[in-house]
C-alpha positions as CSV (number, residue, x, y, z in Angstrom):
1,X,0.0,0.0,0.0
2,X,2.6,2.3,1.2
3,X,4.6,1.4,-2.2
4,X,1.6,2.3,-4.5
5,X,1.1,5.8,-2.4
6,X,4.6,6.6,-2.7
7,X,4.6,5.8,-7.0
8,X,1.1,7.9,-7.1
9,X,2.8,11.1,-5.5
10,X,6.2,11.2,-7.4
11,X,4.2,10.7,-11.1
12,X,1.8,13.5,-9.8
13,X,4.4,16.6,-9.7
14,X,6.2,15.4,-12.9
15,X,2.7,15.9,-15.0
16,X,1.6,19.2,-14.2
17,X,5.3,21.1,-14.4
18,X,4.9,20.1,-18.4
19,X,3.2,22.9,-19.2
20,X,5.7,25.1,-17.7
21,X,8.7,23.6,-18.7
22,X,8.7,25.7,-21.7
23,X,8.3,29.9,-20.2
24,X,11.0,28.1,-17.5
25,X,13.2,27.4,-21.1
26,X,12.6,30.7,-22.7
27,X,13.2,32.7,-19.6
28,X,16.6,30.7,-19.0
29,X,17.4,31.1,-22.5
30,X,16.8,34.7,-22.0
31,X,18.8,35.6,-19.1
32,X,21.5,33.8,-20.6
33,X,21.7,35.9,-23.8
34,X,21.4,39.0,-21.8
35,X,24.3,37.5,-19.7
36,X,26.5,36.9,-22.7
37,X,25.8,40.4,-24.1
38,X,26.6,42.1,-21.2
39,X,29.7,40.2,-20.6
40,X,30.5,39.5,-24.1
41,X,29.5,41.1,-27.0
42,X,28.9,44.9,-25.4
43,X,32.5,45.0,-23.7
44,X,34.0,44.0,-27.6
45,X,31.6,46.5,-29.5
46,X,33.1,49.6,-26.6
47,X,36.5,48.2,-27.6
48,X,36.5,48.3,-31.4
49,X,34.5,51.7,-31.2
50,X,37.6,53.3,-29.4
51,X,40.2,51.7,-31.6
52,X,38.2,52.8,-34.6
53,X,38.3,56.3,-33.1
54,X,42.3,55.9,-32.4
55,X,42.9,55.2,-36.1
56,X,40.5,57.6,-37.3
57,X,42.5,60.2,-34.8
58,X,46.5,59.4,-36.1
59,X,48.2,61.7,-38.6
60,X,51.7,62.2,-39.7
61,X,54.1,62.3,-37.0
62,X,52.4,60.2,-34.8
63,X,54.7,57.3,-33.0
64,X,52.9,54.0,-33.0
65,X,53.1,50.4,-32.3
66,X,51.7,47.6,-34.7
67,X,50.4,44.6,-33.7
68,X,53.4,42.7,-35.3
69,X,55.4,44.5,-32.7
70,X,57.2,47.1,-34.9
71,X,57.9,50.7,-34.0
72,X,57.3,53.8,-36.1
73,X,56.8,56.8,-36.8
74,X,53.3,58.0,-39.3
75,X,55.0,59.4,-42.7
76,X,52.3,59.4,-44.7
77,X,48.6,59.0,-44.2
78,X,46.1,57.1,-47.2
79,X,42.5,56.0,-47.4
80,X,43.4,52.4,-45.6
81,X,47.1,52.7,-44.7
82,X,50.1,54.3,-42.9
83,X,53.0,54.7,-44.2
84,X,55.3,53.8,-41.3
85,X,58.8,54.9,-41.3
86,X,60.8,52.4,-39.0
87,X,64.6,53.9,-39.7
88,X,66.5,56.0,-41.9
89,X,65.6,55.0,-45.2
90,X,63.2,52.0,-44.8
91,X,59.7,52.5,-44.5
92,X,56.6,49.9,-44.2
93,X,53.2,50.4,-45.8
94,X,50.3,48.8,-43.0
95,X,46.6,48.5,-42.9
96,X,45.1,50.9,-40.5
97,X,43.5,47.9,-38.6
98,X,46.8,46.8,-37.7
99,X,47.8,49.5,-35.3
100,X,47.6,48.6,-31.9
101,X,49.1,51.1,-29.6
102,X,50.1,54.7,-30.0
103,X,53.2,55.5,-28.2
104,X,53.0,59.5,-28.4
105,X,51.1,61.5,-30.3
106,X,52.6,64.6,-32.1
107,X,50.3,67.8,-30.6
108,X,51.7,65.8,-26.7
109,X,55.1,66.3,-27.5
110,X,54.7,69.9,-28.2
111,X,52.6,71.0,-25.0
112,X,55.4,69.4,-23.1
113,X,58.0,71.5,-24.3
């Protein structure tokens, strides 16, 4: 008797959460986007915004740092690329994308002197 009780009662709670079980999916699948996004995606759109703005912002004279790891100094400025001048006499031609750090920027250097 106490076995078919017991049987009755745990088949009971498992029928009626069925119709739940799917807003209970939705709103997990929800608050896991919106955890991603905020954690994710948001924090890397902020990032390339103020890169974009960094490149958009170089001109000539401007010492920079690529993401190869080379050292320069802006010679010339074109639609998509620098023209980097490394040393006397040897300059590189880089995508705009590729500049990861600016080092000093030329207006700096004059208010410090």
């Amino acid at each position: 008797m106490m076995n078919v009780l017991h049987c009755a009662a745990m088949a009971a709670p498992g029928g009626s959460e069925q119709g739940g079980g799917g807003m209970q999916t939705l709103i997990m699948l929800g608050l896991l986007f919106a955890i991603f996004y905020f954690l994710l995606i948001r924090p890397q759109k902020k990032q390339q915004e103020k890169h974009k703005q960094l490149v958009e912002s170089l001109k000539k004279g401007d010492k920079v740092i690529t993401n190869g790891g080379v050292h320069g100094i802006i010679s010339n400025v074109k639609d998509k690329t620098f023209t980097v001048k490394v040393d006397e006499g040897t300059k590189l031609e880089i995508s705009k994308g590729s500049i990861s750090t600016v080092i000093k920027k030329k207006s700096e250097e004059a208010s410090k002197e």
